[in-house]
C-alpha positions as CSV (number, residue, x, y, z in Angstrom):
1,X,6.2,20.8,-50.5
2,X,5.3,23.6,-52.8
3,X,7.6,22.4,-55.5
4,X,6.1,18.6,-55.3
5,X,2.7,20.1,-55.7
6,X,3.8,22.5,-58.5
7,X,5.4,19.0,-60.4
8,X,1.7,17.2,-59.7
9,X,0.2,20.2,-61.4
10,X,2.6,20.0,-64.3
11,X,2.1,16.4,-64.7
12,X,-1.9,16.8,-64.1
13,X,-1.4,19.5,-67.0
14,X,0.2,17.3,-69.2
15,X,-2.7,14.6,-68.6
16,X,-5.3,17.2,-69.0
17,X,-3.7,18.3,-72.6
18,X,-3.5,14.2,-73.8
19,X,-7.1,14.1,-72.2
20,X,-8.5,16.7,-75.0
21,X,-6.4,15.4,-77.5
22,X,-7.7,11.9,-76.8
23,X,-11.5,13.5,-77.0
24,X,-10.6,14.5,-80.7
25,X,-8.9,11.6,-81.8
26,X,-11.7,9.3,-79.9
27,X,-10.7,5.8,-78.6
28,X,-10.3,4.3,-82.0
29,X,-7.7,6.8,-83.0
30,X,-5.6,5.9,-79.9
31,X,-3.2,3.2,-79.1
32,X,-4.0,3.1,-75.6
33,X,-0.4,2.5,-74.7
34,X,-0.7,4.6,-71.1
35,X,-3.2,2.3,-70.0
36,X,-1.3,-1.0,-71.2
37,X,1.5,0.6,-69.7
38,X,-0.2,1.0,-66.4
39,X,-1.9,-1.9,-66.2
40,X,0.9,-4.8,-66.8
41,X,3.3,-2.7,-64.2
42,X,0.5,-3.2,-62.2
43,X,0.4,-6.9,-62.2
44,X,4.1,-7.0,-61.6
45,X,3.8,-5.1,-58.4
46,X,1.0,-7.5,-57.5
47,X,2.4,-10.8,-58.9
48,X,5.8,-10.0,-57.1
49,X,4.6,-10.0,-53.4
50,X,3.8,-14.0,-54.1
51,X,6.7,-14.8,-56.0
52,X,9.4,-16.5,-53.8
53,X,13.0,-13.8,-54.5
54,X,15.0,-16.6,-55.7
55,X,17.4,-16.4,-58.4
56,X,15.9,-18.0,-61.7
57,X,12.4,-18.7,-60.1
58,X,11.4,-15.1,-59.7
59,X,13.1,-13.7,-63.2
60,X,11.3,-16.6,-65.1
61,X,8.2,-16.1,-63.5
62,X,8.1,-12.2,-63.7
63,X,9.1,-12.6,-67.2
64,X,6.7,-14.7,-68.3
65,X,3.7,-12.9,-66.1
66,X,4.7,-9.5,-67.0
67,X,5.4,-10.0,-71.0
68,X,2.0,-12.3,-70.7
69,X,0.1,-9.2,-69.5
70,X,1.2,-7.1,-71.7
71,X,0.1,-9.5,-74.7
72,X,-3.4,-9.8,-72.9
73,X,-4.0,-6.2,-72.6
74,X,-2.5,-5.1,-76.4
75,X,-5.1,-7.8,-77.5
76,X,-7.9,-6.4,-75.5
77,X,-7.4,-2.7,-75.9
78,X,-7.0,-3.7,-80.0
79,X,-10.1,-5.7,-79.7
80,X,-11.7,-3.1,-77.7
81,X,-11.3,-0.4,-80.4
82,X,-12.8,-2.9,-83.2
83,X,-15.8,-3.9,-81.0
84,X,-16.2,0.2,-80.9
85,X,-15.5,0.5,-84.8
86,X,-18.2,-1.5,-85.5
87,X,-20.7,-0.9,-82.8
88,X,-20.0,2.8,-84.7
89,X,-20.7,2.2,-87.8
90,X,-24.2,-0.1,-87.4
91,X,-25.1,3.4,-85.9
92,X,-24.1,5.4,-88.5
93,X,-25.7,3.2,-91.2
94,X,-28.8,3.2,-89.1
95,X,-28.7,7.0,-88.6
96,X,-28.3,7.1,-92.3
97,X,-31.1,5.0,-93.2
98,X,-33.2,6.7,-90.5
99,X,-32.6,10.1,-91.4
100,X,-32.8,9.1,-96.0
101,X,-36.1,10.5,-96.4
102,X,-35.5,13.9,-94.9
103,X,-32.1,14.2,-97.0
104,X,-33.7,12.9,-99.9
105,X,-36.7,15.7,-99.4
106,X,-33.9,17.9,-98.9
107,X,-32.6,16.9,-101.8
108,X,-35.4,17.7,-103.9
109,X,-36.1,21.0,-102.7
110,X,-32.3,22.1,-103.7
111,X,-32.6,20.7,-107.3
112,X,-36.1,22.7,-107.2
113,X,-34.2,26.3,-105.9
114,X,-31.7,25.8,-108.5
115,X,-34.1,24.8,-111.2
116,X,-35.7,28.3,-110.1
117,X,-32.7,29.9,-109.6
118,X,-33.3,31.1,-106.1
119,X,-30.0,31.1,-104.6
120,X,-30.8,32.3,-101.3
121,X,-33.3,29.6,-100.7
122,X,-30.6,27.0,-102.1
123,X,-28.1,28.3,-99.7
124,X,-30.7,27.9,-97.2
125,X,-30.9,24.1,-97.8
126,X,-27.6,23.5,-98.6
127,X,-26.8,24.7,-94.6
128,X,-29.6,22.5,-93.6
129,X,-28.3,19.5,-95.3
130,X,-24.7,19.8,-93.8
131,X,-26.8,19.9,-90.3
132,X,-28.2,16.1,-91.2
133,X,-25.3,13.7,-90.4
134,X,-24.8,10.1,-89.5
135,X,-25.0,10.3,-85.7
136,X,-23.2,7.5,-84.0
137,X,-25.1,7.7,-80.5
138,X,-24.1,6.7,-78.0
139,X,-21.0,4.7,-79.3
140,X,-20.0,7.9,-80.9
141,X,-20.2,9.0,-77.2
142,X,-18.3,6.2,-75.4
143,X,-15.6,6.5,-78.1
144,X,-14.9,10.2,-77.0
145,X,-15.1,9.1,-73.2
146,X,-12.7,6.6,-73.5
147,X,-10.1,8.7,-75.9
148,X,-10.3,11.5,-73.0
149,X,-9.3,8.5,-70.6
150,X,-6.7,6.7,-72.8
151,X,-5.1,10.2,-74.3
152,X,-4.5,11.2,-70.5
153,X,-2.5,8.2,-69.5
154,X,-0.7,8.2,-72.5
155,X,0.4,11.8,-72.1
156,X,0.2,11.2,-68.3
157,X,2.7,7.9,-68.4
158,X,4.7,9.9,-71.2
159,X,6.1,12.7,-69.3
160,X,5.8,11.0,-65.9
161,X,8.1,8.6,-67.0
162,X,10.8,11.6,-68.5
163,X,10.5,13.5,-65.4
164,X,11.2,9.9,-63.8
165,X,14.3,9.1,-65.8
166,X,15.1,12.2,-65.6
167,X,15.8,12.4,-61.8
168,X,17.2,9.2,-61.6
169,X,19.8,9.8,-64.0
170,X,21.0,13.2,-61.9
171,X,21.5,10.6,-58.8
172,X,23.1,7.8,-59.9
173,X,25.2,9.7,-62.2
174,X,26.2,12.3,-59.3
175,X,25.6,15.2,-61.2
176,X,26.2,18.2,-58.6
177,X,25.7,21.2,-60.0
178,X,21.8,19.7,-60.5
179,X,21.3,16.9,-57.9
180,X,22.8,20.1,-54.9
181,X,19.8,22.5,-56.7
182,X,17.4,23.2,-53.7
183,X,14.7,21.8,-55.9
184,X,15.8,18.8,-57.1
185,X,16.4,18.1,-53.3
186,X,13.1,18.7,-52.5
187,X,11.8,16.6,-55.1
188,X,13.9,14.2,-54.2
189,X,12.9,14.0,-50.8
190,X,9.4,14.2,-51.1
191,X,6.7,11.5,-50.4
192,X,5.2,10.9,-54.1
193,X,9.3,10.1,-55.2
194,X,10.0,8.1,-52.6
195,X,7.1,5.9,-52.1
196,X,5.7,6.2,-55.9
197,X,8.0,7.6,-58.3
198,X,11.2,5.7,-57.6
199,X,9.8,2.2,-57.5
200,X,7.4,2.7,-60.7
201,X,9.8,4.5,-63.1
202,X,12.5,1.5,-64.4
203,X,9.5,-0.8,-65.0
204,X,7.5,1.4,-66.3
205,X,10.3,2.5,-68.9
206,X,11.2,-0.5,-69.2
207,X,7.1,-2.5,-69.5
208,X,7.0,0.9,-72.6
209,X,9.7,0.1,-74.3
210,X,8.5,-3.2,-74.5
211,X,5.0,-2.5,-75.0
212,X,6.1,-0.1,-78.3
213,X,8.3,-3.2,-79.3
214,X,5.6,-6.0,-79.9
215,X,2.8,-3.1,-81.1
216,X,5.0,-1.8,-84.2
217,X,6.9,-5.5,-84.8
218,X,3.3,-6.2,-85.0
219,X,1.7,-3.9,-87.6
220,X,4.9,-4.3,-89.6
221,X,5.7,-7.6,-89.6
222,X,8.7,-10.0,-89.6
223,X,8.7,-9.9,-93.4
224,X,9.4,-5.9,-92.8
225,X,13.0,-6.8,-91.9
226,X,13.4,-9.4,-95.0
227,X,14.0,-6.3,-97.9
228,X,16.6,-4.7,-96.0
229,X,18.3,-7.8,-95.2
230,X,17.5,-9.2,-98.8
231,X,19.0,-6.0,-100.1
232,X,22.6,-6.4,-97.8
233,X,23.0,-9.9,-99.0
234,X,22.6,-8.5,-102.1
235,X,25.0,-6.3,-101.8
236,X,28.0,-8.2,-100.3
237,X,27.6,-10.8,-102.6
238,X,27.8,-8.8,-105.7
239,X,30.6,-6.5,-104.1
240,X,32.5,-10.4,-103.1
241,X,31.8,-11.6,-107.1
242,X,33.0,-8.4,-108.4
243,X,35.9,-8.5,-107.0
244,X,36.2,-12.2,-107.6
245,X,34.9,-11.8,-111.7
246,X,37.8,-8.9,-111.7
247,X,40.5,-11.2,-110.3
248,X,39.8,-14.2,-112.6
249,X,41.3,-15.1,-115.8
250,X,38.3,-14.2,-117.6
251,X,38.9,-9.8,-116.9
252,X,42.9,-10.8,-117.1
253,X,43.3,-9.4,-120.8
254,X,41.3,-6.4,-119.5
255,X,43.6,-5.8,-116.6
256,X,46.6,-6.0,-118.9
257,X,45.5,-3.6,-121.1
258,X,44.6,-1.0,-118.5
259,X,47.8,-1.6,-117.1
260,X,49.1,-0.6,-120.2
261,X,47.3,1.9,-121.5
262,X,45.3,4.0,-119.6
263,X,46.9,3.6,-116.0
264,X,50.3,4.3,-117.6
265,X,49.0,7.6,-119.3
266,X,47.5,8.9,-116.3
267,X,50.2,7.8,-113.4
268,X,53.7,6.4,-112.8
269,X,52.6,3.2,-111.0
270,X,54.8,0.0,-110.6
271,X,53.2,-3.3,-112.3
272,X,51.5,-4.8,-108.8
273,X,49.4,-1.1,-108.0
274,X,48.5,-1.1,-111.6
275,X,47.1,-4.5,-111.5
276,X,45.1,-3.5,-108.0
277,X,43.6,-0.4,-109.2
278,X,43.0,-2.3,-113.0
279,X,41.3,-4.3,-110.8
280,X,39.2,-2.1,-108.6
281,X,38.0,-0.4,-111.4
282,X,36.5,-3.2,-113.5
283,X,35.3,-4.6,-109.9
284,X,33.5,-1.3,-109.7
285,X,32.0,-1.0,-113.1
286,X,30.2,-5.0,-112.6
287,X,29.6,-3.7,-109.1
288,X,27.3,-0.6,-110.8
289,X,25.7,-2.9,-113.2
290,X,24.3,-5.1,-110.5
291,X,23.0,-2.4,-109.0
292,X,20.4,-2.1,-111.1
293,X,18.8,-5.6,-109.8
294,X,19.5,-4.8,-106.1
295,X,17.4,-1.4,-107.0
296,X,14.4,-3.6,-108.7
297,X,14.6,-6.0,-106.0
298,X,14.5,-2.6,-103.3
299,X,11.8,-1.6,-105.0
300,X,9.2,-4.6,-105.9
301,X,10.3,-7.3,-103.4
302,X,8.2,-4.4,-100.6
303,X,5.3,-4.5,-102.7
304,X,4.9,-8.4,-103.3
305,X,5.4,-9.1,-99.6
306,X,2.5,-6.6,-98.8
307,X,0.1,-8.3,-101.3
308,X,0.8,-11.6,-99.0
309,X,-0.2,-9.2,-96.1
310,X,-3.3,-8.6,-97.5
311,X,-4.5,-12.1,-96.4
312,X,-5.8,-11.7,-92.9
313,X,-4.1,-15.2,-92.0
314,X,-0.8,-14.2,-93.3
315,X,-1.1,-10.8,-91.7
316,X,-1.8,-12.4,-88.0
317,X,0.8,-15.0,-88.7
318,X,3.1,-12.2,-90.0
319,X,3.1,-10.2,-87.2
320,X,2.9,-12.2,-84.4
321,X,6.5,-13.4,-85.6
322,X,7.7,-9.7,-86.1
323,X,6.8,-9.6,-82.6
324,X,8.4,-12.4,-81.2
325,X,11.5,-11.0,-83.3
326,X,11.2,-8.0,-81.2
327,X,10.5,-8.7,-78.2
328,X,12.9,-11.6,-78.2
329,X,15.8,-9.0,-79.1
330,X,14.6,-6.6,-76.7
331,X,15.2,-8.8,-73.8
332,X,18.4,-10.2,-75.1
333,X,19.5,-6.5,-74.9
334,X,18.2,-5.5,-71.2
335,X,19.2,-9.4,-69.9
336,X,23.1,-8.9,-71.2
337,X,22.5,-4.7,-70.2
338,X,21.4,-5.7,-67.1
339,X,24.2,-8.8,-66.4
340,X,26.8,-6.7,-67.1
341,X,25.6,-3.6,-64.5
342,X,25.4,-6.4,-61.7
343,X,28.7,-7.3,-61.9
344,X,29.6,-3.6,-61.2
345,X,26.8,-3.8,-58.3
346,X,29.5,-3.9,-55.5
347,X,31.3,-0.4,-56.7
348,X,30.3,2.4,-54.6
349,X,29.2,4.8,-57.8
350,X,26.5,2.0,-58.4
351,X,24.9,2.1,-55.0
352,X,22.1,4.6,-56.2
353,X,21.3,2.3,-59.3
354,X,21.1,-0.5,-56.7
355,X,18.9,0.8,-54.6
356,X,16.4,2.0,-57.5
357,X,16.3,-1.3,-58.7
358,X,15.8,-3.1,-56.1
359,X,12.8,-1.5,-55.8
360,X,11.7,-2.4,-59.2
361,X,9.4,-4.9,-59.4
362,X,10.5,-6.3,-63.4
363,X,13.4,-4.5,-64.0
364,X,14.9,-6.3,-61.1
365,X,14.6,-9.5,-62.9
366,X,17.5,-8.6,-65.3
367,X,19.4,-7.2,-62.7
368,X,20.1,-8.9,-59.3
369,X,17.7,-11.8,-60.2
370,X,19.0,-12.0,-63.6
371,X,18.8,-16.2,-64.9
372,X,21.7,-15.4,-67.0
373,X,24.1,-13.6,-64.4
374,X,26.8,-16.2,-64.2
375,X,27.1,-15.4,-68.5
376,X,28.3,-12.6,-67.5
377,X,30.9,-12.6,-64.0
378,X,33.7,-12.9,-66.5
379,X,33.1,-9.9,-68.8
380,X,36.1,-7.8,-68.7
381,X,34.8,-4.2,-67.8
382,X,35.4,-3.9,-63.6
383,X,39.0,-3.0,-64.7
384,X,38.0,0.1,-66.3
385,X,36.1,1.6,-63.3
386,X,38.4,0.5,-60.9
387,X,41.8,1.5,-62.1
């Protein structure tokens, strides 16, 4: 018992330190990825007590309601903090209009201590003017509310979720010398793990992943991915036609002649190595002059794509593709992860993992509900853990 409350009190600390973070930062310098978090593992706990556990029906279904809510509640929380934004800055502008006399009076009386050189009564209104700021009311108030709320589920979800993982892993993977420790055991054992911990921590890791996914394929785009696959092509294809240009009657007097002269000064090479390395070297000297337009290309093909972005239609359209991109990798990744566990599910070392996710509200839906689980009976991989 006493280590369980010592872990809340850890965890509460953590929360408490996001919390005055979040108070600093305010609620439009958060991302409010705790609460998202929170709130879409939320609606899959609900969601799946209605949902019929039926292969295919209950994975589609989860999938689409889960990924849903977290769309809904990115796009309220980001609409939330530009409601706030501007609700902030009509006040400032009206605290600045409303306060313009006095800091113009104020003003006037500094030009008139330095016109008479009195430079303790300009210091004097120089620290009153720094006291007459844009107030943002009680917006400016809210904001600060809401970051103490958001920056403590973030921080709070955050190391949760570690601590989570953390003690899953030492299970399933059997470690002794940690999972024997008296307080592991306890922890373990105790009420919050077994009725909170163990069924929230998959989907939640697995709902923040997700979550982190679609918010930064959003803000950078689909066309982020473009330069670095522009500048690959690039690559490969110049490396390919180098080679190709230096194997082609056109470089064949230039071969010869390195065969001839400077190969056979430097080395004892038979005819065919000479040719190769003649070869390899004129390959590498067009290679290095193409360079210089994948480097141009590196460098300005960023910076014309980000003038498109600069178009608010473009930007939307932009990244809700970058975040299709993501999220639609992403679950490629945990559906074949998760196919290829379940066909392992009847092995005695995978009992623990079982038992976690079948707890799991969304995780389950790539593991024993998985659409996609007959894809995957014939991977070869049960020989290596049976052996």
């Amino acid at each position: 018992m006493t280590v369980t409350i010592i872990s809340i009190i850890a965890i509460s600390v953590a929360a408490a330190m996001g919390a005055i973070i979040g108070i600093f930062k305010k609620a439009t310098g958060l991302s409010f990825w705790g609460a998202i978090v929170l709130l879409s593992a939320a609606v899959a706990l609900l969601v799946a007590k209605f949902v019929p556990k039926e292969n295919g029906i209950y994975a589609w279904l989860m999938l689409g309601v889960t990924v849903g809510a977290i769309v809904l509640f990115i796009c309220f929380f980001g609409w939330l903090k530009k409601f706030l934004e501007k609700r902030i800055k009509n006040a400032q502008e009206y605290s600045h209009y409303k306060n313009k006399d006095k800091v113009d009076e104020n003003e006037a009386y500094i030009l008139n201590a330095v016109d008479a050189k009195n430079k303790k009564q300009y210091r004097k209104l120089r620290r009153k003017r720094r006291k007459i700021k844009e107030s943002s009311g009680a917006w400016g108030v809210i904001n600060r509310l809401l970051g103490f709320i958001a920056g403590g589920l973030d921080w709070l979800v955050a190391v949760g979720s570690i601590c989570c993982i953390a003690l899953i892993f030492v299970e399933v993977c059997g470690i002794g010398v940690i999972q024997d420790n008296a307080i592991v055991q306890e922890l373990l054992s105790s009420s919050a793990w077994v009725n909170l911990g163990s069924k929230f921590a998959i989907d939640i890791l697995i709902i923040g992943t997700l979550v982190i996914a679609i918010r930064s394929a959003f803000k950078r785009g689909i066309f982020h991915y473009i330069t670095p696959i522009v500048v690959i092509a690039m690559l490969a294809g110049f490396g390919y036609s180098s080679w190709a240009i230096a194997s082609s009657s056109v470089c064949a007097g230039i071969v010869t002649s390195l065969q001839d002269g400077l190969l056979v000064q430097l080395t004892s090479m038979n005819a065919d190595i000479s040719a190769i390395v003649a070869k390899v070297i004129i390959t590498g000297v067009i290679f290095l002059l193409s360079l210089i337009l994948v480097i141009i290309t590196g460098i300005y093909l960023p910076k014309l794509l980000n003038k498109f972005r600069d178009n608010d239609a473009f930007y939307v359209l932009d990244g809700v593709l970058g975040a299709v991109f993501s999220l639609a990798l992403l679950l490629v990744i945990y559906v074949a992860l998760g196919g290829v566990a379940y066909t392992l599910s009847d092995l005695e070392f995978m009992s623990k993992f079982s038992s976690y996710e079948a707890q799991s509200a969304f995780a389950n839906c790539f593991y024993a509900f998985n659409p996609l689980a007959s894809v995957f009976v014939n991977v070869p991989i049960r020989f290596w853990f049976t052996y």
